[in-house]
N, C-alpha and C positions, 0 to 999 in steps of 0.2 A: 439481926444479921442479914435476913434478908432483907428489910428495908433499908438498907448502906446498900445492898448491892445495887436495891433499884434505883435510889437515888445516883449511883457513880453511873449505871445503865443510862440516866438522863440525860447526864452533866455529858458524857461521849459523846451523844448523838445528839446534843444542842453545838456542841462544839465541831463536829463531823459537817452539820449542816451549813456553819458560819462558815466552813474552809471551803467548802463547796458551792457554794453561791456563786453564781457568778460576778463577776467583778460591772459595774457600771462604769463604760467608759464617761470622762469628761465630754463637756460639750467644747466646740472649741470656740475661742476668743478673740475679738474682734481687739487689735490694735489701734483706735480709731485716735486720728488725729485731725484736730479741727480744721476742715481747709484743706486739707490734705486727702489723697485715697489710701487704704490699706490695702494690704496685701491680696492678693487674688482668696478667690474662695472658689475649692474645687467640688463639689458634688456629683456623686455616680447618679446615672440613670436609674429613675425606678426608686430611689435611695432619699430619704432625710436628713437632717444635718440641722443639731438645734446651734445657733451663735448665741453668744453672750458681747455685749456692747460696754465698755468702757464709759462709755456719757450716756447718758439717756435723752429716748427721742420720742418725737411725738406725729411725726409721720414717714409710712415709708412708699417705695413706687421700685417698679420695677419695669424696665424699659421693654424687654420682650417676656410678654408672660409666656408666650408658646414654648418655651427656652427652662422657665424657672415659675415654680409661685412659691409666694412669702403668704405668712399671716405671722402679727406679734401674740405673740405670750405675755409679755408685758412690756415695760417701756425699756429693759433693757435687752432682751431678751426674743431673738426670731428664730422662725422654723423656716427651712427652706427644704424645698422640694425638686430633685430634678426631674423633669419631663422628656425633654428631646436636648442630644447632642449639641453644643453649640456655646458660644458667649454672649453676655450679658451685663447691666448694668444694676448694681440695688445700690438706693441712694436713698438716704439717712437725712431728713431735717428737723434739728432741733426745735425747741417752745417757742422761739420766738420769730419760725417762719426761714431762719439761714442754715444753708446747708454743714451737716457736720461731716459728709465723707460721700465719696462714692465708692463701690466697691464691686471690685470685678467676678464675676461670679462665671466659672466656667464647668461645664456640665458635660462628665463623658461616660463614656459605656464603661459595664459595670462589670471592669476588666477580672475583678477578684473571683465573684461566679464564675465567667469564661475562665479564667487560668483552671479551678476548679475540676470543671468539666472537661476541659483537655488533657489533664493530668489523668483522669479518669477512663476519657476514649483513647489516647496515644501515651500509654505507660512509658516512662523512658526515654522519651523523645524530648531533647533537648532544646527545646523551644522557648524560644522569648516575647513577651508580649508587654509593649509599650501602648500608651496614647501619646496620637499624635495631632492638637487641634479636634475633630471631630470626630476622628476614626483610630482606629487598631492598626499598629503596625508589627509583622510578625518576623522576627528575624532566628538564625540559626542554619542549625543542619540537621537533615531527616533523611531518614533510611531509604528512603522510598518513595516516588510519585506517587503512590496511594494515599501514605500519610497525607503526603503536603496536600492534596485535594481535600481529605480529610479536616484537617483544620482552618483549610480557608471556607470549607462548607460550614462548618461551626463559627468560625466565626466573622460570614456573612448575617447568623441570625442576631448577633447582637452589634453589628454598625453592617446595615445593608448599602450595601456601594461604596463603604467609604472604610477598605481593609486594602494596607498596603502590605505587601507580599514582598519582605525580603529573605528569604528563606531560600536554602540551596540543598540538592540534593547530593547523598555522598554514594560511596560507591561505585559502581561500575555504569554507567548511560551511554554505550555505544555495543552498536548491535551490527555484528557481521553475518549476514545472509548469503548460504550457499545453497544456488537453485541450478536444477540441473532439467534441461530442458531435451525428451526425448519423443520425436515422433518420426513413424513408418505408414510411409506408401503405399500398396500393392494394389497391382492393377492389374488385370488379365482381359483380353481380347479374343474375341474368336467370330470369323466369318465363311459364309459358303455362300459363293454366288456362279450362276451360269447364264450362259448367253446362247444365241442361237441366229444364226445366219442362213437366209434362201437366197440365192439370184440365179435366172436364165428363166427360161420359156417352158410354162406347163404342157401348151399343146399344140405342136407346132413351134411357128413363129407367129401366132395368133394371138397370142396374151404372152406376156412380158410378166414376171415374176421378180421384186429385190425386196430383202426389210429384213430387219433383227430385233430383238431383244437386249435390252439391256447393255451390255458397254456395246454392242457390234447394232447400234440403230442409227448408224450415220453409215453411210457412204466407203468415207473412208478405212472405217475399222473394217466394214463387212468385206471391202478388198482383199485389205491384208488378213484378215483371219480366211477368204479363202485361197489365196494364195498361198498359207502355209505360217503368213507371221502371228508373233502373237500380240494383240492389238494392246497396249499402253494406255492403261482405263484409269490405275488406280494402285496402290501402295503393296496389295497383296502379293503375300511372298512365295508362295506357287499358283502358276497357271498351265494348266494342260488342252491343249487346242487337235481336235480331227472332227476330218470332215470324209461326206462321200457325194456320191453323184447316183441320184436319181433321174434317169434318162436324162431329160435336158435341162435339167435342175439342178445345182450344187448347193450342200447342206453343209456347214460347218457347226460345230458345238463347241462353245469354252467352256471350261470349267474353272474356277478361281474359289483360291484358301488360305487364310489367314488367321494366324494365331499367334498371342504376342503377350507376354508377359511382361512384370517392371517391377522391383522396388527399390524404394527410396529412401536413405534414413537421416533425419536431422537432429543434430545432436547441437548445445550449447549449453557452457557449463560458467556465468556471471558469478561474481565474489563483488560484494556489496557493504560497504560499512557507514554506517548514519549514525547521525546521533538519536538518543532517542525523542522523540516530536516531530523528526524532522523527514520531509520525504526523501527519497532516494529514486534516479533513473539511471535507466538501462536500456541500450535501442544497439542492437547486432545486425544491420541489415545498410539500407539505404534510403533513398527520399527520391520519389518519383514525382518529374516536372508535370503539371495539369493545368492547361491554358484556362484562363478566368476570364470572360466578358466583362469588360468597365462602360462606361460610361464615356458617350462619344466614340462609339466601334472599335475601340480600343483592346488591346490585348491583353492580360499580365496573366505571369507564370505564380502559382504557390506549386510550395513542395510538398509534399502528403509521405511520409515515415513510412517503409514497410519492413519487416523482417521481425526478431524475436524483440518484445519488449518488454519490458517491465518495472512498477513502481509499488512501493512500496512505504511504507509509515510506521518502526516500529516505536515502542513505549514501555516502556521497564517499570510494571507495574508493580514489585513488590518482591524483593530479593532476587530473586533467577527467572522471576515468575515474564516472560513479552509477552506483551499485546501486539497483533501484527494485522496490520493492511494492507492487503496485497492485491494488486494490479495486474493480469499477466496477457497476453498475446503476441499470436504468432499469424502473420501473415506475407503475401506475395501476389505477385503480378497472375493474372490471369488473361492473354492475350483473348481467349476465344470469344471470351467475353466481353468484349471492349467494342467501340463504336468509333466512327469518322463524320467528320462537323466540321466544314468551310476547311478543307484542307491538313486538319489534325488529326491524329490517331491515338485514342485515348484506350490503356490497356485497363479494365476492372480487378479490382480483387479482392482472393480469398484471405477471409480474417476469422478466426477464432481467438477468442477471446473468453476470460474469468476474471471474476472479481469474490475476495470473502475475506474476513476477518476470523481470525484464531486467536488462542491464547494455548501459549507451552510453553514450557520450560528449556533452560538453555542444552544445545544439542538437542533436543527429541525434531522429531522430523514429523511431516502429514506429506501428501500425495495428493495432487489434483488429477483423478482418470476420467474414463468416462468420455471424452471430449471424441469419439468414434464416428467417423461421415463413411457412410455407403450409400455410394451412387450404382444403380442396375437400370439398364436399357436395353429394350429387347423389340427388335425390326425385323420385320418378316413382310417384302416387297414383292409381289407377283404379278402376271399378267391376267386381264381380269378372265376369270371362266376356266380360261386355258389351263391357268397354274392348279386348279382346284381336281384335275384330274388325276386319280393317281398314278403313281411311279411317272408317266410321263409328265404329267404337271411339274415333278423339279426341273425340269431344264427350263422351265418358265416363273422359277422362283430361286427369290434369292434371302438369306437369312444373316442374319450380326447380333452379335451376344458381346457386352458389353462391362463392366462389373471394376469400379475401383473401390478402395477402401484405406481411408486415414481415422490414425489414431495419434493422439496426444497425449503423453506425461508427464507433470510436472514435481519437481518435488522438490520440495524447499526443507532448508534446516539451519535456525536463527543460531547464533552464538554469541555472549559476550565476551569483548575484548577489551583490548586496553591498549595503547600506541607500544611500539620498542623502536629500537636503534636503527637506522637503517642500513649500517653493515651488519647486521645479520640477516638482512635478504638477500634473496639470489635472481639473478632475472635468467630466464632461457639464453640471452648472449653471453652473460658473462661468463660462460666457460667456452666460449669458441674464441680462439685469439688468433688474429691474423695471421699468416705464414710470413718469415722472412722472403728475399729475396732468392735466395739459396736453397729454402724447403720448394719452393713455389715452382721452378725452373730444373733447377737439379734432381728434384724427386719429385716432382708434381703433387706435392700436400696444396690441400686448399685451405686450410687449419694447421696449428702450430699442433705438436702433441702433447706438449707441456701443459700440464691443469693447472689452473689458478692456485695457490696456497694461502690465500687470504679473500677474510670476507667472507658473507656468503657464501659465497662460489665452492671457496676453497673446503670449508667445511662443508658442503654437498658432493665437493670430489673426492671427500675421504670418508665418504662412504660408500664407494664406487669397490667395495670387496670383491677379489675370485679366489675360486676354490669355497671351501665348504666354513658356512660361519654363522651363530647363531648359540643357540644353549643346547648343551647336553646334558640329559637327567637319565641316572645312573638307579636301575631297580634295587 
């Protein structure tokens, strides 16, 4: 009994092994007709391929070996080899020297591996992959820029240079950017200056006595500051002017004070929509003229851009996932700065300026700060010796305190979108509607007061509620 068992044990597992063998594909077969070429022969890179020949030969050649190599197995019977992409010729001559065929043998990339492999790296992704002549052509639709780099990078390694990319991306690829551009000024000023005025005769009529300090060192100032005016030096917003008389001597003193605050606030709020790859500008400002020296003393004007700008590049790199390139400055004219040359007056300017690449997802936001300039300047002018004395040394000195400060912030926040209808936009006019002739004259409307009810508009005027409106949630 037990030896029936081991025997049926055998007969299983010789029979298990016969089904499980793998199978030997055929070699394939040359249709060879005398005089005639056969059918192409396709061989993968890297790959063999035995043929079988219908007549038998007794030489063969091969027109580019770089392309293909042959060696026979026997007289009917060749091995082919492919090496590098491309076409070629194998040609067959019969015993007795005449040709029995030519046959085209064309050699491509060894698309089965690669599909393999992409099925492996990009699951799910609907991709097609043809040869075409020498190279890989990929066609479909993929989720994502990431993929589709992904499989051109794969498969560059098996036809390098020669992958044509017809593949399209699905989904959403247009990226609206809302940047919102905020910087403040503050500037404060403060100064203290005094002056001082003699004229007339120390002793006698023997020596003659005039001269001042500071605005009152002409002539004319020291007149009128002794005569009682107050002499026109300079912007400051009080000036307090007395004098006295020292026997035959008049002494006048000014005294002058300023102080002056500033701020400033710039604000610009761009809405930007690109496709993705593609760059996108943005310039809120103006183009100041700058004469150019030519050639033969010649003149010409270029325009040089100032005011808020901004460029941008973004890239949808993988569902919600932008890549973003961003460009941003802000600048303007700065007269003080500027210079004169053959009759032109060229004003300089201040630019601030970023550049940085991120990656966020749709809606999240980033901040560009930090962009802060403090200027401080601090002048203290005196007369030499004189001023160094105290308490009386200030009527022979004078002081200015100086102090601005700018800040920058930027703050951007990508979105994807997708086109709609243009009657459901509203622009700022379309709810101001002319006045008739009768509002305009009769009642002095400068506006109709009827709101639009269509479009846009209309549906922005009805949401135009008074009185109390919104949800109520009841404990």
């Amino acid at each position: 009994m037990t030896c029936k068992n081991f025997i049926k044990a055998v007969a299983a597992s010789f029979a298990l092994a016969i089904i499980s063998a793998p199978t030997i594909s055929q070699a394939e077969t040359l249709q060879v007709m005398r005089g005639a070429p056969s059918s192409a022969l396709n061989v993968p890179m890297n790959r063999a391929v035995v043929v079988e020949s219908d007549t038998p030969f007794t030489e063969l050649s091969i027109a580019n070996p770089g392309i293909a190599d042959i060696s026979s197995l026997s007289d009917r019977t060749i091995y082919v080899l492919g090496k590098e992409p491309g076409r070629t010729t194998l040609t067959l001559l019969g015993g007795d020297g005449r040709l029995i065929t030519n046959v085209e043998v064309h050699v491509t990339p060894d698309i089965a591996e690669f599909k393999e492999r992409l099925e492996q790296i990009l699951p799910g992704e609907p991709i097609e992959v043809r040869t075409a002549n020498d190279g890989i052509v990929l066609s479909g639709t993929v989720s994502s820029i990431a993929r589709l780099d992904r499989a051109m990078e794969l498969a560059q390694r098996y036809a390098p240079d020669r992958v044509s990319n017809l593949m399209s991306v699905g989904g959403t690829q247009q990226v609206m950017l809302k940047v919102r551009f905020a910087e403040m000024q503050r500037s404060v000023s403060k100064s203290l200056s005094s002056s001082i005025a003699l004229q007339g005769s120390a002793i006698g009529n023997s020596l003659g006595l005039s001269g001042g300090t500071n605005a009152l060192n002409n002539s004319g100032a020291i007149s009128s500051a002794l005569t009682g005016s107050t002499p026109s030096r300079n912007d400051n917003n009080g000036a307090f002017l007395f004098g006295f008389n020292a026997g035959g001597v008049e002494v006048g003193i000014l005294l002058e004070a300023l102080e002056s605050r500033g701020v400033v606030r710039t604000l610009a709020e761009p809405n930007l929509t690109a496709l993705s790859g593609q760059e996108a500008k943005f310039l809120a400002g103006g183009e100041y003229p700058i004469p150019v020296a030519q050639e033969g003393g010649s003149i010409s004007v270029e325009y040089k851009p100032f005011g808020v700008e901004l460029n941008f590049t973004p890239r949808v790199v993988d569902g919600d996932i932008i890549n973003l390139e961003l460009s941003a400055a802000v600048s303007s004219l700065d007269s003080s700065n500027g210079f004169s040359a053959n009759g032109f007056s060229v004003d300089a300017f201040k630019r601030r300026e970023t550049s940085t690449t991120v990656e966020m997802r749709d809606g999240e936001s980033f901040a560009i700060a930090g962009l802060l300039q403090d200027d401080f300047i601090d002048l203290n002018g005196q007369l030499p010796w004189v001023g160094d004395i105290p308490i009386l040394g200030a009527l022979f000195r004078s002081a200015e305190y100086k102090r601005s400060q700018t800040e920058l912030v930027i703050i951007v926040t990508p979105h994807l979108v997708t086109p709609t209808r243009g009657e459901v936009l509203a622009l700022p006019t379309d709810r101001v509607q002319p006045p008739s002739e009768r509002d305009l004259f009769l009642f002095g409307r400068v506006a109709a007061e009827e709101a639009p009810k269509t479009g846009g508009a209309g549906e922005v005027a009805r949401q135009d509620f008074s009185g109390s409106y919104g949800y109520v949630l009841d404990d």
